[in-house]
N, C-alpha and C positions, 0 to 999 in steps of 0.2 A: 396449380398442383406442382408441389415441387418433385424431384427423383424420387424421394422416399416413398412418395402414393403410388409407386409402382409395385408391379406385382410379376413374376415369372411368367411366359403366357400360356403352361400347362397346369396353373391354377386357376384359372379363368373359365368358368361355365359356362360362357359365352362360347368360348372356342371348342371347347367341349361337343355342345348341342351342335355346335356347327358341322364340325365334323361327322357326328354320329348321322345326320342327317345325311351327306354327302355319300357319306358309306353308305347306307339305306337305301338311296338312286343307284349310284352303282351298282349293286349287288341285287339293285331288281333287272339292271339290262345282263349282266352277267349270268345270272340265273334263271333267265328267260327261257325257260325249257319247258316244252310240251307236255301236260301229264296226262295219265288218263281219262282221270274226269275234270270235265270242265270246272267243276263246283269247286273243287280243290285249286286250281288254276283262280281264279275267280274270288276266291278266299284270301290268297296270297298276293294279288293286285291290292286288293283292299286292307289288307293289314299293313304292305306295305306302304300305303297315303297315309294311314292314319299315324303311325311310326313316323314318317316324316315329317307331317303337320305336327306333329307333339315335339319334335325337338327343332323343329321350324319354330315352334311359340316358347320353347325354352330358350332358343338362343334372343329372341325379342324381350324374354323377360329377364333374362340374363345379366342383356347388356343395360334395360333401364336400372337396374339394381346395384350397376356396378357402382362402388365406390375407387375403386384403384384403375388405374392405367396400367398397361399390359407393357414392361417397358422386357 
């Protein structure tokens, strides 16, 4: 690959999904707050795995698709 195959690295959906994922754990300890109902508690653990496992598999498919380098 020469310099030209590169690409900016906030065009990169790789870096993207990464990120978004990263945010998504943080923002589950950060907003680790008690509610009243457990169900709702409970709900919000679980949206937040699957949020993460979804751009957990986009940054995996991200980067098999990449054609450019992140220069």
């Amino acid at each position: 690959m020469s310099v030209n195959d590169s690409k900016p690295w906030w065009q990169s959906s790789t870096i993207w999904a990464g990120l978004g994922s990263l945010v998504v754990a943080i923002a589950g300890f950060v907003l680790d707050q008690p509610a009243s109902s457990s169900d709702i508690v409970q709900g919000g653990v679980e949206a937040q795995q699957v949020l993460t496992g979804v751009l957990g598999l986009l940054a995996i498919i991200g980067r098999l698709r990449a054609t450019k380098r992140i220069g």
